[in-house]
C-alpha positions as CSV (number, residue, x, y, z in Angstrom):
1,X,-221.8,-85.1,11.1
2,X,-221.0,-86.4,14.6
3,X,-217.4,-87.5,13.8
4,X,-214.6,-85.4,13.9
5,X,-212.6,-86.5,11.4
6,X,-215.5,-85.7,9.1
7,X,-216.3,-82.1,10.1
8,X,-212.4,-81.4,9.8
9,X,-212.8,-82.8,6.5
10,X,-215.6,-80.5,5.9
11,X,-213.9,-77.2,6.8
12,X,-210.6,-77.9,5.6
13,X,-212.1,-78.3,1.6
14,X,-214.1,-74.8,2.2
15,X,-210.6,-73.3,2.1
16,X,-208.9,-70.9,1.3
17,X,-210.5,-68.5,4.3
18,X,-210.7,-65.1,3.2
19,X,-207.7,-63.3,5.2
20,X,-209.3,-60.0,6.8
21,X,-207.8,-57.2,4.3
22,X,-207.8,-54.5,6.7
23,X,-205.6,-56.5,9.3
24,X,-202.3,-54.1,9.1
25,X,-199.4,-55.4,6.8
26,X,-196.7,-57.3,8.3
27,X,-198.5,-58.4,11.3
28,X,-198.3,-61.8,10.1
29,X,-195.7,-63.7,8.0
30,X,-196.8,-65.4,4.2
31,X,-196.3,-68.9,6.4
32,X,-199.1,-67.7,8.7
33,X,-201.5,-65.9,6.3
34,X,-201.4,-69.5,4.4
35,X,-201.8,-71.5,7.7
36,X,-204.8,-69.2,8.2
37,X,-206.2,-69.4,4.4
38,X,-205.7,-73.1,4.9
39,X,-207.2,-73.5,8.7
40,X,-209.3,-70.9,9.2
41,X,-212.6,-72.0,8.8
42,X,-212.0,-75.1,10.9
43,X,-210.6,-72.9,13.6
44,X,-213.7,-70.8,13.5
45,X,-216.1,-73.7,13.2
46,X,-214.0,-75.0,16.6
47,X,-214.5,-71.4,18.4
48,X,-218.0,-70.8,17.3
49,X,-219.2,-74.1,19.0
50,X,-219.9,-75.8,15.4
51,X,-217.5,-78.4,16.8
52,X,-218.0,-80.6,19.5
53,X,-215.2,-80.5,21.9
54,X,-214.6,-84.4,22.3
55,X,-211.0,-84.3,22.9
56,X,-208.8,-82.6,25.1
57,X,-207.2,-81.0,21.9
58,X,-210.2,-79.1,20.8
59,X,-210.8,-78.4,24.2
60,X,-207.6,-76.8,24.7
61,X,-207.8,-74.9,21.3
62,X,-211.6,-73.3,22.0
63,X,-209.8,-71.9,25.4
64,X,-206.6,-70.7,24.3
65,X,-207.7,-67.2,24.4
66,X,-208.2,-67.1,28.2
67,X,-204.5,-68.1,28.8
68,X,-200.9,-66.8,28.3
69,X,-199.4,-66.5,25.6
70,X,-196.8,-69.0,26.7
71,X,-198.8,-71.6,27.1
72,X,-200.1,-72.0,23.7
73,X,-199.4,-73.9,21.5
74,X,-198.2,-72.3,17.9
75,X,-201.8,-72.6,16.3
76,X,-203.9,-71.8,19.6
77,X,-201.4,-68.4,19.2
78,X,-201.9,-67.9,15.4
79,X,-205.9,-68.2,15.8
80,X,-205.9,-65.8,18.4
81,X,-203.8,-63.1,17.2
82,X,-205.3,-63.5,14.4
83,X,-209.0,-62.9,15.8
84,X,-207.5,-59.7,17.9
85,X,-206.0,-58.3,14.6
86,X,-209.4,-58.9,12.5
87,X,-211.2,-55.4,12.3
88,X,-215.0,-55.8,13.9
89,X,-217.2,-54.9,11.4
């Protein structure tokens, strides 16, 4: 699966991603835990190098941990508050 398109495909229908139980209540809203259920495995496939970073987007998303959080953009934030808040088992 070299096209994009096709491997977002792929991870989006492996939803829902299981949200991390022990990650402390209220941390996130019921909009974000469902953007999460709904996006999560692509945005792991994305940081875990499963994705090939052919744009500038993906690009931009696999490196949003390394810089402010101002200058991300609402998802790059979401994934990596969300990875910070995920106890490592």
């Amino acid at each position: 699966m070299n096209n994009i398109d096709e491997l977002r495909q792929y991870y989006l229908k492996k939803a829902p991603y299981p949200f991390c139980v022990f990650i402390e209540e209220g941390l996130f809203t019921t909009d974000e835990k469902a953007a999460i259920n709904k996006y999560g495995y692509w945005f792991e496939a994305i940081c875990r190098d499963k994705v090939p970073l052919t744009t500038d987007k993906l690009k931009r998303f696999r490196s949003a941990k390394e810089r402010n959080t101002s200058d991300r953009n609402k998802w790059e934030d979401l994934w990596v508050r969300y990875v910070k808040a995920e106890v490592p088992f």
